[in-house]
VEXKEDREN-603694 format. One record per residue (C-alpha): residue number from 1; residue in one letter; y, z, x. Coordinates in Angstrom, 2 decimals. Layout:
<zalums>
+-----+------+---------+---------+---------+
! seq ! type !   north !      up !    east !
+-----+------+---------+---------+---------+
! NUM !    a !       Y !       Z !       X !
...
+-----+------+---------+---------+---------+
</zalums>
This chain:
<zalums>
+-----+------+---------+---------+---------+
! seq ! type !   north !      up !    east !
+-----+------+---------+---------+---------+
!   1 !    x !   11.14 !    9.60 !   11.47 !
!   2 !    x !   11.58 !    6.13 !    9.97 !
!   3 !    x !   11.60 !    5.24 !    6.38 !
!   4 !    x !    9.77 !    2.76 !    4.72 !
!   5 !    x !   11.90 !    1.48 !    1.18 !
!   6 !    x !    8.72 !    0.51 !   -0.62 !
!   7 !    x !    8.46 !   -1.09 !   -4.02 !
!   8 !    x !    5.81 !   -2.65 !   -5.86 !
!   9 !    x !    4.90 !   -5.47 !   -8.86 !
!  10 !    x !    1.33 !   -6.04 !  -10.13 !
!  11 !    x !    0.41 !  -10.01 !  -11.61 !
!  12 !    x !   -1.80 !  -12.53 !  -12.78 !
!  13 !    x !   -3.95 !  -14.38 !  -10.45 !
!  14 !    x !   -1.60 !  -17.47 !  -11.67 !
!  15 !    x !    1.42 !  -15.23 !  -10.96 !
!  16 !    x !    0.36 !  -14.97 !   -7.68 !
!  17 !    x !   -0.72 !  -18.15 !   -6.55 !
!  18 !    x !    2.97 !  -18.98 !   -7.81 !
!  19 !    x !    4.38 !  -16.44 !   -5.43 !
!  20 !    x !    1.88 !  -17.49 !   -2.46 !
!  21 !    x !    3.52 !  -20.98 !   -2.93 !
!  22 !    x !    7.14 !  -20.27 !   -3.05 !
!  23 !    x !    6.73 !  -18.26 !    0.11 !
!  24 !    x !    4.95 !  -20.95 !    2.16 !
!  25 !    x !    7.94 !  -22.83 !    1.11 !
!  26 !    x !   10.70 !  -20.59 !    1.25 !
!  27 !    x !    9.91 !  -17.89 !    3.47 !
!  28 !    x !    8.47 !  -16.87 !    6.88 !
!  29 !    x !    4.57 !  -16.86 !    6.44 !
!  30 !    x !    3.42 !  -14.09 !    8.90 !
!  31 !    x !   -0.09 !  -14.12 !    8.23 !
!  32 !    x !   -3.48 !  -12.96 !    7.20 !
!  33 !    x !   -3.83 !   -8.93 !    7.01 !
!  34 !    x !   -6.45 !   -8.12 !    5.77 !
!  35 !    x !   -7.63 !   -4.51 !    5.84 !
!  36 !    x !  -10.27 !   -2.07 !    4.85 !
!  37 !    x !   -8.09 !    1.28 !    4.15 !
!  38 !    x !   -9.56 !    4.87 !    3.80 !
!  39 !    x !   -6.98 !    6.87 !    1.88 !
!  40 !    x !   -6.42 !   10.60 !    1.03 !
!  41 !    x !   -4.12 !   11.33 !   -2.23 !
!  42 !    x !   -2.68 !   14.46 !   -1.25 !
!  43 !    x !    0.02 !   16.99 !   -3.24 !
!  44 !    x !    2.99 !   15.58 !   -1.23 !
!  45 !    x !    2.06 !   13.09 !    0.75 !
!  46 !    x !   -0.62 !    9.84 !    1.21 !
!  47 !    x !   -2.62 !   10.03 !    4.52 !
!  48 !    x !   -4.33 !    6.60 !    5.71 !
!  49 !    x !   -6.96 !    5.35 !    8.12 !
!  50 !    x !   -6.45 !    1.54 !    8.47 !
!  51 !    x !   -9.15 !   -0.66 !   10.10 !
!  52 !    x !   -7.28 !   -3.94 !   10.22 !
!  53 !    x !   -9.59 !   -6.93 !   10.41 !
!  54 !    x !   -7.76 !   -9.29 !   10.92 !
!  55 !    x !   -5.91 !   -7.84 !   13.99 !
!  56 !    x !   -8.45 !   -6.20 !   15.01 !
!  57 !    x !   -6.23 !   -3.22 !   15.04 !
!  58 !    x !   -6.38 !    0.38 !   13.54 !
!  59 !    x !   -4.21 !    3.22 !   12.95 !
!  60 !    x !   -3.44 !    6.87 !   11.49 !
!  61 !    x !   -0.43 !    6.94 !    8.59 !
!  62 !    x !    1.05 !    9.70 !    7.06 !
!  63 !    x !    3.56 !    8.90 !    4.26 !
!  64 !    x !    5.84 !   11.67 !    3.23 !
!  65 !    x !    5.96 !   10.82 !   -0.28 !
!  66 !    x !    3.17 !    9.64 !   -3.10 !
!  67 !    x !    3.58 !    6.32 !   -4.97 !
!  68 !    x !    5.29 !    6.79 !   -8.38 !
!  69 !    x !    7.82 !    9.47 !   -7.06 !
!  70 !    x !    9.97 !    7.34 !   -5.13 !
!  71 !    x !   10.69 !    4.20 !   -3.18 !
!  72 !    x !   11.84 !    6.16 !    0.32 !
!  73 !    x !    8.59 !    6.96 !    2.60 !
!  74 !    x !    8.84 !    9.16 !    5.76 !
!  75 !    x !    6.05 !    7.43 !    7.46 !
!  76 !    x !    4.17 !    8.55 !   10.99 !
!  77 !    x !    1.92 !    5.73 !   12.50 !
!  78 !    x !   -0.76 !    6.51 !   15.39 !
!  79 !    x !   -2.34 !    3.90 !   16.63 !
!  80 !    x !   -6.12 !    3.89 !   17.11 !
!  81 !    x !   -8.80 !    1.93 !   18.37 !
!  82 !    x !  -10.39 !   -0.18 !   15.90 !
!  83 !    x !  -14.32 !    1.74 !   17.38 !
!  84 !    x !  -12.14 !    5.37 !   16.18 !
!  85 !    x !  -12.50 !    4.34 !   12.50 !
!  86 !    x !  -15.35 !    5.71 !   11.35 !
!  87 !    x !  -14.45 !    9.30 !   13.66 !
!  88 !    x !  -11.04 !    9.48 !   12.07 !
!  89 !    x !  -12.85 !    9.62 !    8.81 !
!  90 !    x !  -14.93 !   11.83 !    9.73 !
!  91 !    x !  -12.43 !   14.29 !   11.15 !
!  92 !    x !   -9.98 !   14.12 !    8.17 !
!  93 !    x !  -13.27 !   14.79 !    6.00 !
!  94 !    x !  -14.74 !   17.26 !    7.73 !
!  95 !    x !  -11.16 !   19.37 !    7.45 !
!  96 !    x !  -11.57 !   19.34 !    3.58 !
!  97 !    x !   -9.77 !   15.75 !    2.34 !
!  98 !    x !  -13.10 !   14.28 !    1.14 !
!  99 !    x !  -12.91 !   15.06 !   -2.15 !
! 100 !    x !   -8.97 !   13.00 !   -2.30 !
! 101 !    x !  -10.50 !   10.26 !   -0.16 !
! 102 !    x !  -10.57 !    6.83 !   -1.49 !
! 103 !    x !  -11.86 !    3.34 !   -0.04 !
! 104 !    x !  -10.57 !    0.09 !   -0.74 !
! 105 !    x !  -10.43 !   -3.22 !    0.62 !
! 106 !    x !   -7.97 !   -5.33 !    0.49 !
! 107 !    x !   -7.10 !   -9.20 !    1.16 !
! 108 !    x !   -3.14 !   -9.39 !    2.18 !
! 109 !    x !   -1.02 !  -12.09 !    3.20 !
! 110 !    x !    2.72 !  -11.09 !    4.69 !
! 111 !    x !    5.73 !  -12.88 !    4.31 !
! 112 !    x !    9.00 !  -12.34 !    5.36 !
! 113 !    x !   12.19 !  -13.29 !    2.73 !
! 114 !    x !   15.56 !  -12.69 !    3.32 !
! 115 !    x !   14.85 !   -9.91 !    5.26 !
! 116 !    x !   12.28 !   -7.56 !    2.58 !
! 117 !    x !    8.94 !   -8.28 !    4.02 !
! 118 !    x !    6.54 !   -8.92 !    1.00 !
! 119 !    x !    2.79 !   -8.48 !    1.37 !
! 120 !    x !    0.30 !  -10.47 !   -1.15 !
! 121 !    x !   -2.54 !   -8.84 !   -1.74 !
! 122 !    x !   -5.29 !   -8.27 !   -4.23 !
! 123 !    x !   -7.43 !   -4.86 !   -4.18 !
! 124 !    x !  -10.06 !   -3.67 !   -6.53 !
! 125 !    x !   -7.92 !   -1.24 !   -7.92 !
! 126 !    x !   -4.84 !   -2.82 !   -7.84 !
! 127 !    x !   -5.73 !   -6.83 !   -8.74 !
! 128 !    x !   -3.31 !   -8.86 !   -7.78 !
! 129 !    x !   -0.20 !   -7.50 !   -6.52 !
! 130 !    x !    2.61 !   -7.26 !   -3.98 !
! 131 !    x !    4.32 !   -4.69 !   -1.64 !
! 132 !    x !    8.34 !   -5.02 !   -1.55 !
! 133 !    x !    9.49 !   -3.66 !    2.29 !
! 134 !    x !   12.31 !   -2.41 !    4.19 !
! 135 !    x !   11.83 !   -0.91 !    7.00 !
! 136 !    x !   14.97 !    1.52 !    7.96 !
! 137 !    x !   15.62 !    3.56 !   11.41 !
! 138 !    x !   14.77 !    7.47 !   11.94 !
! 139 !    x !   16.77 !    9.77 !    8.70 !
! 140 !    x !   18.45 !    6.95 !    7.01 !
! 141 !    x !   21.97 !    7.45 !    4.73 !
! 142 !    x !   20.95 !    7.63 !    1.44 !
! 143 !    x !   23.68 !    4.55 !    1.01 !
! 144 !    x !   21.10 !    2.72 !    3.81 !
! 145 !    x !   18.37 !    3.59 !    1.57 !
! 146 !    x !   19.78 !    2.08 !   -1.75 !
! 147 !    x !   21.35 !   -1.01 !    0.14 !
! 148 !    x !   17.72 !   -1.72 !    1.00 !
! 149 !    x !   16.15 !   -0.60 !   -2.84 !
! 150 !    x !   19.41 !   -3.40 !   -4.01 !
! 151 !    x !   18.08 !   -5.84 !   -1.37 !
! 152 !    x !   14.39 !   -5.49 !   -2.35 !
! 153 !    x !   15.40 !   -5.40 !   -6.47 !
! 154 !    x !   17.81 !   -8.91 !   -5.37 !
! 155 !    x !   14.30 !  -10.45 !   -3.69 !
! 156 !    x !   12.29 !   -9.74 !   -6.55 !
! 157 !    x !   14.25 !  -11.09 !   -8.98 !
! 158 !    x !   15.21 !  -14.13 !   -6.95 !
! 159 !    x !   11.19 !  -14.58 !   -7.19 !
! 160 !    x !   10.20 !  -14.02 !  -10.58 !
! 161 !    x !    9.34 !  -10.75 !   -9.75 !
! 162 !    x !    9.30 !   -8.16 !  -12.14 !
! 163 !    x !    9.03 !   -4.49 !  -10.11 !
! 164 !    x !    7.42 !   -1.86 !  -11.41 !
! 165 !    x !    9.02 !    1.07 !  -12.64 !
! 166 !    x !    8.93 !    4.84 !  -11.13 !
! 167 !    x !    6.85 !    5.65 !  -14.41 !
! 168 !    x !    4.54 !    2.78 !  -14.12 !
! 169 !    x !    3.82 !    3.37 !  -10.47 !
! 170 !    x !    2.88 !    7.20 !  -11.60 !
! 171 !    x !    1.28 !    5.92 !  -14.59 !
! 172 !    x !   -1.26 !    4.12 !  -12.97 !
! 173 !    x !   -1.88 !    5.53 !  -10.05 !
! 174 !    x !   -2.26 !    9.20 !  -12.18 !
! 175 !    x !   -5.27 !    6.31 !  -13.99 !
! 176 !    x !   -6.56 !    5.54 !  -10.66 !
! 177 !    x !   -7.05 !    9.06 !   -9.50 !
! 178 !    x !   -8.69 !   10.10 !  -12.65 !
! 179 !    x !  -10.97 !    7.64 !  -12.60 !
! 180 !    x !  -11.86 !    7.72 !   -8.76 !
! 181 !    x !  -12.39 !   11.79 !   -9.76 !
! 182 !    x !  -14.95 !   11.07 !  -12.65 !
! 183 !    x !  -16.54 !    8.18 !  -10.40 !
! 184 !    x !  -17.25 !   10.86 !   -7.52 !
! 185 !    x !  -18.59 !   13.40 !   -9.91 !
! 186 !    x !  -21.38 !   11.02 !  -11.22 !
! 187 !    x !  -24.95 !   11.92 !   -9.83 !
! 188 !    x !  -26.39 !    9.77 !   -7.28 !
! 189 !    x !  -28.08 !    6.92 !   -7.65 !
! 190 !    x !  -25.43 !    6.14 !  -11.09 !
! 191 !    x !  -25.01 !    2.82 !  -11.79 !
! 192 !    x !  -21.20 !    2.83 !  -11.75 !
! 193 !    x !  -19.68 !    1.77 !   -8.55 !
! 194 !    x !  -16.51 !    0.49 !   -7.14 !
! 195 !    x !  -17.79 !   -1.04 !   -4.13 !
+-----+------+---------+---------+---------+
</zalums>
């Protein structure tokens, strides 16, 4: 199964117009991405349904690891059509994963730079931020994977960059989780939403 090396920094909106700008100069600009992402948080692993809008495009993910224990993630893709959406959601839910599901939109613009592809993006939860990519072939070496964590690290800091840590990454998104799980056990009809 391929392995995505995946690293992450979170900025200011200033920090990121900076970064937008240096890519459009620098790097290869590979477009809008925007997507609306339903995502389960599960023990082990993170399981998505993806409605891309601005492909047009959908698909099923399953990532064999959870953000903040690692930068190496087994990852399955299935594609879908875009009309399947709302059925996939339904399906995952209906097996039990409601409760870990979360909803989020989010406006992304991907680059390509010396070879890490870097996606832009800004999310509710998130703000501004960026994705840090490698993607390797099926059961990398574990000297492929930290050739690609060196290249992503060398990217970043060529940028400005600063990546988060493996703490900060479980630090926040333990935040997120807790909140999203106090948010869900409101009564209807609360005033607080993340919509």
């Amino acid at each position: 199964m391929p392995v995505e090396i995946e690293m992450r920094a979170r900025f200011t909106r200033e920090d990121h117009d900076q970064l937008i700008s240096r890519l459009e100069r620098d790097g290869e600009d590979l477009g809008c991405d925007d997507k609306r992402i339903y995502f389960y948080v599960l023990p082990e692993q993170l399981l998505k349904v993806t409605d891309n809008i601005a492909t047009g495009s959908a698909k099923i993910t399953l990532k064999g690891n959870k953000i903040g224990q690692g930068a190496a993630f087994p990852e399955t893709e299935i594609a879908i059509a875009q009309d399947d959406v709302a059925a996939a959601v339904r399906i995952f839910n209906a097996l039990g994963f409601e409760s870990t599901m979360h909803r989020a939109y989010n406006q992304r613009r991907n680059f390509r730079f010396r070879g890490v592809e870097i996606a832009v993006k800004w999310s509710e939860a998130w703000g501004h931020h960026a994705e840090f990519e490698v993607l390797l072939g099926d059961d990398p070496s574990p000297a492929a994977k930290s050739e690609a964590g060196d290249r992503i690290a060398a990217v970043a800091d060529e940028l400005g960059v600063t990546l988060m840590t493996e703490a900060q990454l479980a630090e926040f998104t333990a935040a997120f989780e807790a909140s999203e799980r106090a948010r869900q056990e409101q009564p209807a009809g609360s005033a607080h939403s993340t919509a």
